[in-house]
N, C-alpha and C positions, 0 to 999 in steps of 0.2 A: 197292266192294271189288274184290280181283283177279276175271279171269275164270277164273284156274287156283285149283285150290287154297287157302282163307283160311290163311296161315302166321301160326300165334299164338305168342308168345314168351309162355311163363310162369315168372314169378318167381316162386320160394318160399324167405322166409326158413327156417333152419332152425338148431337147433340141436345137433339130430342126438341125439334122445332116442327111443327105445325106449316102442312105445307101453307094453308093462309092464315099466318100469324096474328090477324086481330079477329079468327073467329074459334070458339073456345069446342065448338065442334065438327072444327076441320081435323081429317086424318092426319099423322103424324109423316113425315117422309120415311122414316124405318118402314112404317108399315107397307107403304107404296112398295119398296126397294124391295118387298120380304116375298108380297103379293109378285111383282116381275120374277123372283126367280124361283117360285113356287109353280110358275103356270109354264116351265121348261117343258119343252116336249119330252125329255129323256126323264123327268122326273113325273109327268104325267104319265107315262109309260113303266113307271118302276126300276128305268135303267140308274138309275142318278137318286142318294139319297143325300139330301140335305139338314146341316143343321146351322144354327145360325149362332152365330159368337156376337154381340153387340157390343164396342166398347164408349164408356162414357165417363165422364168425369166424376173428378171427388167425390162432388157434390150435386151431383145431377139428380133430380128428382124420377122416378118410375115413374108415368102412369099407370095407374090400379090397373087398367085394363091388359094393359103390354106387360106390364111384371107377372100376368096369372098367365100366360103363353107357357104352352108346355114345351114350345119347338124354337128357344128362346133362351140363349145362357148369357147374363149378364155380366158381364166383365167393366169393374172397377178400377180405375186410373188411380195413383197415388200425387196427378194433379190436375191441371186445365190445358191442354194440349192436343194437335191431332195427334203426336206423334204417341202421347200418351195414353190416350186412348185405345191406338191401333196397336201399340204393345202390351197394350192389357187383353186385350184379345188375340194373341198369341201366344203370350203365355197361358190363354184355358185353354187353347187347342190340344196342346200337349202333342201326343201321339198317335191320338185315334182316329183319325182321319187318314184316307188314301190320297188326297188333295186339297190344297186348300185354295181358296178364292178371295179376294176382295172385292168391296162393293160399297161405295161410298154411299149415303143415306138416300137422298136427292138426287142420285142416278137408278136407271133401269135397265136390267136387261132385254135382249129381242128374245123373243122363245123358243131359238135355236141356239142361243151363244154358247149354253153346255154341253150339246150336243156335236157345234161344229168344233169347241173347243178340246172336249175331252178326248176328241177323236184325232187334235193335232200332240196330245201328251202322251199319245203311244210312241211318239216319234223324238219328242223333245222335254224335258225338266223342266221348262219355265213358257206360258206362251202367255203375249198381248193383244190389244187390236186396237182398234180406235175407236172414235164416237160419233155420234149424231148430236152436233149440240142445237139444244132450243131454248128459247125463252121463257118466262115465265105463263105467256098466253099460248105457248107448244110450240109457235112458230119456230120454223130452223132456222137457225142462223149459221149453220157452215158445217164441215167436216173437220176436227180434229184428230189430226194423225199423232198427236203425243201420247204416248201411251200411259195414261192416265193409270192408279189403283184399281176403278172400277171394271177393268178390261185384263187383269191382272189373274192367272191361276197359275198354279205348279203344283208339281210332286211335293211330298212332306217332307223326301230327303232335301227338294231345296231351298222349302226355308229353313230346315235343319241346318244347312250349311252356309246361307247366306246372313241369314239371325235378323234381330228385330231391328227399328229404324230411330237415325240415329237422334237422340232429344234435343240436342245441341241446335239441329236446324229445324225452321218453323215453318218456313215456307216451301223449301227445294228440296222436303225431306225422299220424295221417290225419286228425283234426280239419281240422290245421294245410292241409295238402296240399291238402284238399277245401275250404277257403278259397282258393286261388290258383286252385285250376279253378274255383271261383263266379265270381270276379270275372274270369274271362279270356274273359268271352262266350261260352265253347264251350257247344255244345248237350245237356245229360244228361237222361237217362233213367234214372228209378229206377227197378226191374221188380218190383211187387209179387204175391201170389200173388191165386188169382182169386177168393176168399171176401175178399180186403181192404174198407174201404171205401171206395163208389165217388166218391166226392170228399171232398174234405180237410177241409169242413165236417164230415161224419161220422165221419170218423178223427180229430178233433180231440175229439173225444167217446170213441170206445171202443179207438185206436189212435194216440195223440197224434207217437208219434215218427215214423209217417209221416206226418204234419202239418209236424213239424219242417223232415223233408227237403225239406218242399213252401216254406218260409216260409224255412226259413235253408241251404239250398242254392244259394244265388243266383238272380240272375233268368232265368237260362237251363235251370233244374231242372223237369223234367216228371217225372210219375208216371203209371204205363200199368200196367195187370195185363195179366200172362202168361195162359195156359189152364192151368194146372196148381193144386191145390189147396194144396198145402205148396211152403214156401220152395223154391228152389235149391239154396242152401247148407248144407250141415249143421255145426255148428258146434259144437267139444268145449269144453264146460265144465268146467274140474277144476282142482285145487287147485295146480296148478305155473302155472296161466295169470297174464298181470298182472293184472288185476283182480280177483280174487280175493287177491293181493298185497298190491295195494289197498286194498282192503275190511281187512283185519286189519292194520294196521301204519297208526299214526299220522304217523309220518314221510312215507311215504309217501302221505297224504291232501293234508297238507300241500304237496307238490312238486303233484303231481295240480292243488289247485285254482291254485296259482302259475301253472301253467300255461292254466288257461281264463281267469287275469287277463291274463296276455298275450294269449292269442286274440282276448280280447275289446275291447283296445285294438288289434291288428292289422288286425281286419277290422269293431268292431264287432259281432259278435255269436258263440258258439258255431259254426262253422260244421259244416252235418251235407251 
């Protein structure tokens, strides 16, 4: 890593929704997402400088107030997609960044996650973690061991080498993505929390899906716990997310498993 400064470029899809939608002066989720990883401890300390990539559609309107953000580069979709989105902000990354991150709108980070994370990227190209999911009224409702975008950072060389995500797929597109980092030998690191289990024998038993990441992550997939007792990432469940979409709409389950038939003739397996 640099000796000055780690400059992290963070992407966040967005679609520029109001965390309570029928009130016209509710904060936006970008703003929340921006605020969690602004209050890092290693960027409160000056180790960690961030900047923020936003990507958003066609036609997405700015608010006045989010567009005059000096710490804020707008990235334009050429449609309506996540996948379009989050490769419109990859492509303003470019190359100036030391690492880049993802961080979905309506997720947050803990105000160690760049701290515990950037310290596992001395060792590895690509690290995950999992999340704390809650509800719309905060309550939790579980642990999520998949490793979700918002728990997602690497070197610049690897998304140089692993590239953007594919348009094709709408719903399984980090499935898809974290298939091409498996097979590309780079080194990852999945950060679990420190009550996980402590080998994948045991998590195959009372936490299977970090098993998963340990078995269908590729051969280059380590799993390490952090010090900290709960996930990283905290991560919104509600009723406008895709999968929940999912879940109540037939058509939709449909598309969904079309897509892990592809996956699964791609790479061979679910990739997690």
């Amino acid at each position: 890593m640099a000796a000055t400064a780690l400059s992290v470029g963070v992407i966040i899809p967005s679609r520029l929704q109001r965390i309570e939608p029928e009130s016209r002066t509710s904060k936006y989720f970008v703003e929340r997402a921006i605020a969690s990883a602004l209050a890092q401890s290693v960027v409160v300390e000056n180790n960690v400088r961030l900047s923020f990539i936003v990507g958003i559609d066609t036609d997405a309107d700015i608010p006045p107030h989010l567009a005059e953000r000096s710490d804020i580069v707008w990235a334009r979709s050429d449609g309506r997609s996540q996948a379009g989105a989050l490769n419109a902000g990859i492509d303003a990354v470019g190359s100036q960044f030391d690492c880049i991150a993802f961080l979905e709108d309506d997720d947050r980070w803990n105000q160690n996650y760049l701290n515990l994370c950037s310290a596992a990227l001395r060792s590895y190209g690509f690290v995950s973690t999992t999340q704390l999911e809650v509800d719309e009224g905060g309550e939790i409702v579980r642990i999520n061991d998949f490793p979700t975008p918002s728990g997602w950072i690497m070197r610049r060389d690897t998304l140089r080498r692993v590239g953007r995500f594919d348009p094709a797929m709408r719903w399984h597109l980090d499935n898809e993505w974290l298939g091409r980092l498996g097979d590309s030998g780079i080194r990852r690191c999945h950060l679990i929390d420190a009550l996980a289990p402590a080998t994948v024998a045991l998590a195959e038993q009372v936490r299977p899906w970090i098993a998963n990441v340990a078995r269908l992550g590729g051969a280059n997939s380590e799993l390490q716990r952090h010090t900290l007792l709960a996930p990283l990432v905290t991560r919104l469940v509600h009723s406008r997310s895709g999968m929940a979409r999912i879940a109540a709409d037939p058509a939709l389950i449909q598309e969904s498993r079309t897509e892990y038939a592809t996956l699964n003739r791609r790479y061979g397996r679910i990739p997690w």
